[in-house]
TORMI-36373 format. One record per residue: residue number from 1; residue in one letter; x, z, y of N, C-alpha, C in turn. Coordinates in steps of 0.1 Angstrom, whole numbers, plus 5000, padded with zeros to 4 digits. Layout:
<pts>
[pt NUM 'a' [X Z Y] [X Z Y] [X Z Y]]
...
</pts>
This chain:
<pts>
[pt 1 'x' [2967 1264 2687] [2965 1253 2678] [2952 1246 2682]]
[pt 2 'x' [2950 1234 2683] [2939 1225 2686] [2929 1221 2679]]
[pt 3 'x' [2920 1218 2680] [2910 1216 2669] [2910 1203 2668]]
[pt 4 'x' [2904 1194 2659] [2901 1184 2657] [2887 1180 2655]]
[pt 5 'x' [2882 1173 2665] [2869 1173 2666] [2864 1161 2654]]
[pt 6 'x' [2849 1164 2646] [2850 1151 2637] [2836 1141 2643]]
[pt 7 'x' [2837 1142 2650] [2828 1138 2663] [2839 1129 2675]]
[pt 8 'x' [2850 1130 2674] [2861 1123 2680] [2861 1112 2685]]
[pt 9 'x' [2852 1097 2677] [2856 1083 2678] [2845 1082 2689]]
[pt 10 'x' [2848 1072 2698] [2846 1065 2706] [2831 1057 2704]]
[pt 11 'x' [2831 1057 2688] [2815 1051 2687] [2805 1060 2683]]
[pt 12 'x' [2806 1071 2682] [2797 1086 2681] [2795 1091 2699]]
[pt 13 'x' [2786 1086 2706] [2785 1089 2721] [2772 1099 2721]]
[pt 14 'x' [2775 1108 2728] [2761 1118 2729] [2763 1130 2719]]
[pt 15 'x' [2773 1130 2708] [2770 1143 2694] [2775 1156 2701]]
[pt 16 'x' [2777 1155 2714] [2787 1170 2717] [2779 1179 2714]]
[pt 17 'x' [2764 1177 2720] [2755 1190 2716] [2756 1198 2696]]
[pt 18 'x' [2750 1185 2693] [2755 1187 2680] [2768 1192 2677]]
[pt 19 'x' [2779 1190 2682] [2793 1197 2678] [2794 1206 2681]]
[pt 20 'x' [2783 1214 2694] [2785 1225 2696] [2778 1233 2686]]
[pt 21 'x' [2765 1227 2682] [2754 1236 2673] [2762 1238 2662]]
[pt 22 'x' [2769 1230 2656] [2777 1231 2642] [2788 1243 2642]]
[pt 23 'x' [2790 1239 2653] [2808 1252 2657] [2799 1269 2657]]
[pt 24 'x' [2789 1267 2664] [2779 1283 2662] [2773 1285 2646]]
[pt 25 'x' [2770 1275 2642] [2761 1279 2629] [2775 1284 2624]]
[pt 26 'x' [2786 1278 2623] [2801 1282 2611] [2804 1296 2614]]
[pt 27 'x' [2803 1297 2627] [2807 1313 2628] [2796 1324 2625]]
[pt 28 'x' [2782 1318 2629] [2775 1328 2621] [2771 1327 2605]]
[pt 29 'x' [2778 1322 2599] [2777 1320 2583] [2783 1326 2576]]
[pt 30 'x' [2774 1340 2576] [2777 1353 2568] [2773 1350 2559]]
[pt 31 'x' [2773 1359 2546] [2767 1356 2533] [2757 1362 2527]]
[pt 32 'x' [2749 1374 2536] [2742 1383 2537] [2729 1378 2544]]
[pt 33 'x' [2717 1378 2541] [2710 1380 2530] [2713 1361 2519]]
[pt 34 'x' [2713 1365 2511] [2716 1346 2504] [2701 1340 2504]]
[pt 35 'x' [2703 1329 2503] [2691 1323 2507] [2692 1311 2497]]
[pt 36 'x' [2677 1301 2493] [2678 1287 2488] [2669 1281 2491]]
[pt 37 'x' [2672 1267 2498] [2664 1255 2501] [2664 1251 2490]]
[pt 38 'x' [2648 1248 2489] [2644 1235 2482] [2635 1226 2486]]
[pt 39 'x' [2631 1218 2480] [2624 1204 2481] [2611 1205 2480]]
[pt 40 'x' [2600 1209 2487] [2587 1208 2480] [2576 1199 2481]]
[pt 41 'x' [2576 1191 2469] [2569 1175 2474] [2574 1169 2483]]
[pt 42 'x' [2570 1154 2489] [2573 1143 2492] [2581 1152 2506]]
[pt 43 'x' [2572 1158 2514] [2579 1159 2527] [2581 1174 2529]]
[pt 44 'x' [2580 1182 2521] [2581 1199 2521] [2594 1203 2519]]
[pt 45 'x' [2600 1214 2530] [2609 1223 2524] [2602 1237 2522]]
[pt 46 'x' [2612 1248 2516] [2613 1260 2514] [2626 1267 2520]]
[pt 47 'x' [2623 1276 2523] [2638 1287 2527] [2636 1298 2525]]
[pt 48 'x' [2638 1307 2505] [2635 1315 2503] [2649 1325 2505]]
[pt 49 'x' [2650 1334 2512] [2658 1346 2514] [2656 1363 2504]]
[pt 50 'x' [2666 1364 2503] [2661 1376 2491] [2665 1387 2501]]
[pt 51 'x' [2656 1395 2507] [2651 1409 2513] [2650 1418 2513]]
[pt 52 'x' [2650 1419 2497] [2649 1435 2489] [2650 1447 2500]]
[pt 53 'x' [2641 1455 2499] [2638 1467 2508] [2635 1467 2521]]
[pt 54 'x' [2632 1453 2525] [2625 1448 2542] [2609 1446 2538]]
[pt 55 'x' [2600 1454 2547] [2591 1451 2545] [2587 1440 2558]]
[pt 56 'x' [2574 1434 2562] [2573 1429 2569] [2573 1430 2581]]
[pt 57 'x' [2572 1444 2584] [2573 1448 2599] [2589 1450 2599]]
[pt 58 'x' [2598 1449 2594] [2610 1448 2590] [2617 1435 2600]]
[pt 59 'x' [2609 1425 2596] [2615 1413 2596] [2608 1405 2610]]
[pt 60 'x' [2622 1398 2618] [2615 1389 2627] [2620 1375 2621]]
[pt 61 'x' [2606 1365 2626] [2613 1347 2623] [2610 1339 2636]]
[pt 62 'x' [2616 1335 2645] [2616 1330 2657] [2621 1316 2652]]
[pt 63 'x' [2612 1307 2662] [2619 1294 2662] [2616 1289 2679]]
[pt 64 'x' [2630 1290 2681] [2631 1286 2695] [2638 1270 2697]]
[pt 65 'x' [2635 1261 2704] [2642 1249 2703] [2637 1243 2687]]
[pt 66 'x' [2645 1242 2685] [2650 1236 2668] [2658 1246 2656]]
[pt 67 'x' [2660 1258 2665] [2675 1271 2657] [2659 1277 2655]]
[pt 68 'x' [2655 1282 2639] [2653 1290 2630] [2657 1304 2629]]
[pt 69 'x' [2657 1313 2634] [2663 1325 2636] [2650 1338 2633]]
[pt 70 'x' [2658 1343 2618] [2655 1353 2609] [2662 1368 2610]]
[pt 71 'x' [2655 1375 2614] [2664 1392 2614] [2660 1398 2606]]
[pt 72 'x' [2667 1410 2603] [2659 1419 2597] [2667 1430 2600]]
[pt 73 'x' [2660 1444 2604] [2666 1455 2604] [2654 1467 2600]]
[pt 74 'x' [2663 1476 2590] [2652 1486 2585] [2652 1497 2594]]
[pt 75 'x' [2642 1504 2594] [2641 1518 2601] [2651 1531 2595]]
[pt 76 'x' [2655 1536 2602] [2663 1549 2596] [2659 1558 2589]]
[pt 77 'x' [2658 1560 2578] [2653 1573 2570] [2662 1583 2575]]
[pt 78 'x' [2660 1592 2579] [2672 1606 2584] [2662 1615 2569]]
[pt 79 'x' [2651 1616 2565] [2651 1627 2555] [2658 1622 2544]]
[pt 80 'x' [2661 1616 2537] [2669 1606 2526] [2685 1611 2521]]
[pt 81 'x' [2686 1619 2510] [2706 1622 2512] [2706 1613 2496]]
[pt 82 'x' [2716 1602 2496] [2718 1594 2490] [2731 1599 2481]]
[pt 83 'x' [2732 1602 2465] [2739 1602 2460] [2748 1592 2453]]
[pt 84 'x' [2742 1579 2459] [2751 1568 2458] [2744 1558 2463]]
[pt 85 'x' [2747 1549 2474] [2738 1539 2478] [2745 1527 2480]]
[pt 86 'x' [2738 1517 2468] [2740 1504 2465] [2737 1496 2471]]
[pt 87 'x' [2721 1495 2473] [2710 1484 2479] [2715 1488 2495]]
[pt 88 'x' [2724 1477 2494] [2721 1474 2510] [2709 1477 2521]]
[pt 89 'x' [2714 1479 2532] [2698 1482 2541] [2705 1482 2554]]
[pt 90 'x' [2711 1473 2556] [2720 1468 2570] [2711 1459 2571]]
[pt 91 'x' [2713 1456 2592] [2706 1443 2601] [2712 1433 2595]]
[pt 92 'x' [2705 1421 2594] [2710 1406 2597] [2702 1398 2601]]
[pt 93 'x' [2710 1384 2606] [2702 1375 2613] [2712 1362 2609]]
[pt 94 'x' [2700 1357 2606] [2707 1341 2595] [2697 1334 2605]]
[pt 95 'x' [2705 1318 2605] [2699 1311 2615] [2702 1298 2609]]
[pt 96 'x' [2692 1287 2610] [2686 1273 2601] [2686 1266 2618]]
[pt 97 'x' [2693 1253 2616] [2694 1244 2626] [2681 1233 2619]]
[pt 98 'x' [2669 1228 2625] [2664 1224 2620] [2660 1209 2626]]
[pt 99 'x' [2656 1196 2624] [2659 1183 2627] [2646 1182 2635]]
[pt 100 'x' [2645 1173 2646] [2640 1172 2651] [2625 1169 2646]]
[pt 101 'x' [2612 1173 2647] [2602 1168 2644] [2601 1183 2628]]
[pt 102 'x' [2609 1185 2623] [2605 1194 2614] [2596 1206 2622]]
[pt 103 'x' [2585 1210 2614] [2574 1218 2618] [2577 1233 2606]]
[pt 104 'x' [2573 1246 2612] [2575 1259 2605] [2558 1256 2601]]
[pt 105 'x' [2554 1261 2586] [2540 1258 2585] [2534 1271 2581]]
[pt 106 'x' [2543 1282 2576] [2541 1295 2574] [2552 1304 2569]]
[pt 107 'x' [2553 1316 2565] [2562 1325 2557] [2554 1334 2549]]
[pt 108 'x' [2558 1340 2540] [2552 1352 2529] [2563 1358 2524]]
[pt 109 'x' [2559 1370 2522] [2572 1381 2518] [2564 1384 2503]]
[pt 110 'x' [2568 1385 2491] [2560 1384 2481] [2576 1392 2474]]
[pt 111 'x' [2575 1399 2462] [2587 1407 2457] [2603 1408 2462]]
[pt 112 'x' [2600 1410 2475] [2616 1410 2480] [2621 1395 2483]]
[pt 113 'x' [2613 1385 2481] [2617 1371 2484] [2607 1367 2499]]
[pt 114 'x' [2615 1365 2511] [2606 1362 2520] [2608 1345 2520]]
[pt 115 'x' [2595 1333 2514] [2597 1324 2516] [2593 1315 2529]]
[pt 116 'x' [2598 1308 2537] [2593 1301 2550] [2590 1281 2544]]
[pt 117 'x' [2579 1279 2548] [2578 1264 2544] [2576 1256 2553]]
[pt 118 'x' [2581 1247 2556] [2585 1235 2565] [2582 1222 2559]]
[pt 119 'x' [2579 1216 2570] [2571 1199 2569] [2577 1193 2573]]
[pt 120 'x' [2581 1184 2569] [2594 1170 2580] [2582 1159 2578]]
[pt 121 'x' [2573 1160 2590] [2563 1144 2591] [2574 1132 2592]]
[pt 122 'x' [2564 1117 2585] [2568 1109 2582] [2568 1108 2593]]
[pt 123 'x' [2576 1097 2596] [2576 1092 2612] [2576 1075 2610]]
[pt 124 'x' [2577 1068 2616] [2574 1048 2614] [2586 1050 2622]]
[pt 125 'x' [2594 1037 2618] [2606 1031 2621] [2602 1020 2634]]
[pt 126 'x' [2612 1025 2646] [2608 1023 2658] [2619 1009 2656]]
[pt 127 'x' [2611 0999 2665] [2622 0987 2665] [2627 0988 2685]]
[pt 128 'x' [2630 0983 2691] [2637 0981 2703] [2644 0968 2705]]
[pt 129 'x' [2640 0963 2716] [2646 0950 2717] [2655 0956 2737]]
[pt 130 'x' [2665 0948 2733] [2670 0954 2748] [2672 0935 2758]]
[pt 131 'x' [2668 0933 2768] [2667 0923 2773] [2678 0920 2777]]
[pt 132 'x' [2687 0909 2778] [2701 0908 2785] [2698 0893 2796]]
[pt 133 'x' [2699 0901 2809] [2701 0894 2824] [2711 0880 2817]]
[pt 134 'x' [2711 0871 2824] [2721 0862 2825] [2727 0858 2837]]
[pt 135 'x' [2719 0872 2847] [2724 0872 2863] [2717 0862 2871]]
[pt 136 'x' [2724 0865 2883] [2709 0855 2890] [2720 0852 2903]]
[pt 137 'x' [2713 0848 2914] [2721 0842 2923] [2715 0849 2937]]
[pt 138 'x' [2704 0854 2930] [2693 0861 2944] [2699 0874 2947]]
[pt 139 'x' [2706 0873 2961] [2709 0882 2965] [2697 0896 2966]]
[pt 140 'x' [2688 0897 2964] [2674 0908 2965] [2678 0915 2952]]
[pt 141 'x' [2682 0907 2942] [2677 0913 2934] [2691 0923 2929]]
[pt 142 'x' [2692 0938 2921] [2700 0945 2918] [2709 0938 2906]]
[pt 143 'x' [2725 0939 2905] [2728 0938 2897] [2731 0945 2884]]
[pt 144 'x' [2728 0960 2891] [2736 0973 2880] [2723 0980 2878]]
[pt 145 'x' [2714 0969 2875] [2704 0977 2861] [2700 0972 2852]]
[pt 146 'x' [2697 0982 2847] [2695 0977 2831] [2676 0972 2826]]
[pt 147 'x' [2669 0966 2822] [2659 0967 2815] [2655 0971 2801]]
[pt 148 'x' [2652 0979 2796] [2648 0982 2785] [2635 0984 2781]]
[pt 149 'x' [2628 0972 2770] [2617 0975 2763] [2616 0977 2749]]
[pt 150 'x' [2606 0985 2751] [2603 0992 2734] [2591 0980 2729]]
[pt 151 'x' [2592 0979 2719] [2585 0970 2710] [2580 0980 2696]]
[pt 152 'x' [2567 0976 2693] [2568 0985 2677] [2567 0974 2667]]
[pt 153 'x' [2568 0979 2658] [2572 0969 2650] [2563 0960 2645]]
[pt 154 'x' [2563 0950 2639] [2552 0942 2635] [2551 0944 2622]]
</pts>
């Protein structure tokens, strides 16, 4: 059966990377450990994960590229015989695709909630003017390039 790309049209040029990061994040989207973004002030996020029974030497947070990548695996108790065990204490690793320019600004592990906080800087609206040849007649000069200048804005 074939997939249907939603990246498909002819006027989306360049998203494949992106279609590929999206097709990885779906298959790693377990439901273990749950997590919630929120909004903090004008340019702040949060990504608090509930970790109950990970302490910090417990836990890795890597940010390679732009992928966010959280583990966690506990040590083995071998003295411990469990007459019933609820609380989870399995590895995982949840992973945050993060936009370009977003910065990690710290984490804290505080009652079983490890929270990580992120800054998305403002950034100024880039203008571009692209110059268009009307061709020339001078054999010297190339016809199959392009000029492109960047302008900022006024």
């Amino acid at each position: 059966m074939s997939r249907v790309s939603m990246f498909n049209s002819p006027l989306l040029l360049g998203f494949d990377q992106l279609e590929r990061t999206l097709d990885r994040l779906a298959k790693n989207a377990e439901g273990y450990p749950p997590y919630n973004i929120e909004r903090i002030g004008e340019n702040g996020l949060r990504i608090t994960l509930a970790v109950a029974g990970f302490t910090s030497d417990d836990l890795v947070i890597e940010l390679v590229e732009n992928q966010l990548m959280v583990r966690g695996k506990q040590a083995e108790e071998g003295d411990r015989v469990y007459l019933h065990r609820g609380i989870a204490a399995r590895q995982f690793q949840r992973a945050f695709m993060l936009a370009d320019g977003i910065e990690v600004i710290g984490a804290r592990l505080d009652n079983g909630l490890l929270s990580i906080d992120l800054v998305r800087p403002v950034s100024e609206p880039r203008i571009r003017t692209i110059r268009i040849d009307a061709g020339s007649n001078n054999a010297a000069a190339p016809s199959n390039t392009i000029d492109i200048t960047a302008r900022g804005s006024r």
